[in-house]
N, C-alpha and C positions, 0 to 999 in steps of 0.2 A: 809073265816075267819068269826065266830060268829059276831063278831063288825060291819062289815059292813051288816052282815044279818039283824041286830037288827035297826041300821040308818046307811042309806049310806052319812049323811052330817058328821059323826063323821072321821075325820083325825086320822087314826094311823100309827105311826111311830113304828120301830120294831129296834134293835136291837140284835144281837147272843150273846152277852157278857154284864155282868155287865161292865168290862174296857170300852167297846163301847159305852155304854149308858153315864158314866159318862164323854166321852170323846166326844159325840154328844153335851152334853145337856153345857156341859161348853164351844164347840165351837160355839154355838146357844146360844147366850146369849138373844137374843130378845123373843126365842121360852120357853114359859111355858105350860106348859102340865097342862090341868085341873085332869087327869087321871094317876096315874104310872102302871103298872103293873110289877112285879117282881118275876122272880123264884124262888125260893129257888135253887136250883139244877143248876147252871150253871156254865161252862168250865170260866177258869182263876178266875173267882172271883166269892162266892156263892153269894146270893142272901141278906141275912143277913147283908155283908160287902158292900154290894151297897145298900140296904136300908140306914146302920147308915152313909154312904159319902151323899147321897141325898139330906136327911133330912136336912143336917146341911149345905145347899145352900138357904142361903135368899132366891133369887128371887121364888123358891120352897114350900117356906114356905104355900102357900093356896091350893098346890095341894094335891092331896088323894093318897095313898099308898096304893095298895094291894096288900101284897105276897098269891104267889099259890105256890103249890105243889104237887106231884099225893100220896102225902101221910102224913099222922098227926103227926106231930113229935112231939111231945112235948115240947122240947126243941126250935124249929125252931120258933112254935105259941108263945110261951112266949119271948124269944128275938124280937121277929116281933112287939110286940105289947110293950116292954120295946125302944124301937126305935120309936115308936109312926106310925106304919102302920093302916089304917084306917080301914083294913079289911082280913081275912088270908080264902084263898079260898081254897078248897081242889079240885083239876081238876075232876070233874064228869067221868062217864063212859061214858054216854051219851050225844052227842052234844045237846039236847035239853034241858036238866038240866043244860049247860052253858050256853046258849042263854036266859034261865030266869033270872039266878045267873044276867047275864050280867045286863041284860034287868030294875031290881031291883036296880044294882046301878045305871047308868045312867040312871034312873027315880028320882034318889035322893031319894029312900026309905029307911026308917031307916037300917041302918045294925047291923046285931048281929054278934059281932065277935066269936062267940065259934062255929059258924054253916059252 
């Protein structure tokens, strides 16, 4: 996993489903995630519909949201970013072009969302 190549002190939690993630993260009530990461493209609920549920969890409020997708939808970027996502990633070809993408935001470097 890129993440832990990048720091092995960063904790990531993984879920297969939007329903799971919202259903980890409201049975974890203590657990806030400084980081979201989110599909667009995911089975039972897309990515879009578990961003605008997230957002609108208090305890959430400071964390960062970035949906990926292996492709620019147009549509997908502008709802992502009407939902207030911090960053909309487009999945590289290459692992080493995510390992930087990565790398850039847990460095806390400015991000540009249209890239």
């Amino acid at each position: 996993m890129c993440v832990r190549e990048i720091n092995k002190s960063i904790q990531c939690l993984t879920c297969n489903t939007g329903v799971d993630a919202i259903s980890m993260l409201e049975s974890e009530l203590s657990y806030i995630p400084e980081y979201i990461f989110i599909d667009v493209n995911m089975p039972k609920m897309n990515g879009i519909t578990c961003l605008g549920i997230l957002k609108n969890v208090e305890r959430l409020k400071n964390s960062k949201f970035f949906m990926y997708s292996t492709s620019a939808d147009r549509s997908a970027l502008e709802d992502s970013r009407k939902l207030g996502a911090n960053d909309f990633i487009i999945k590289p070809v290459r692992k080493a072009e995510l390992k930087g993408r990565l790398s850039r935001i847990f460095s806390n470097a400015t991000m540009d969302y249209t890239k």
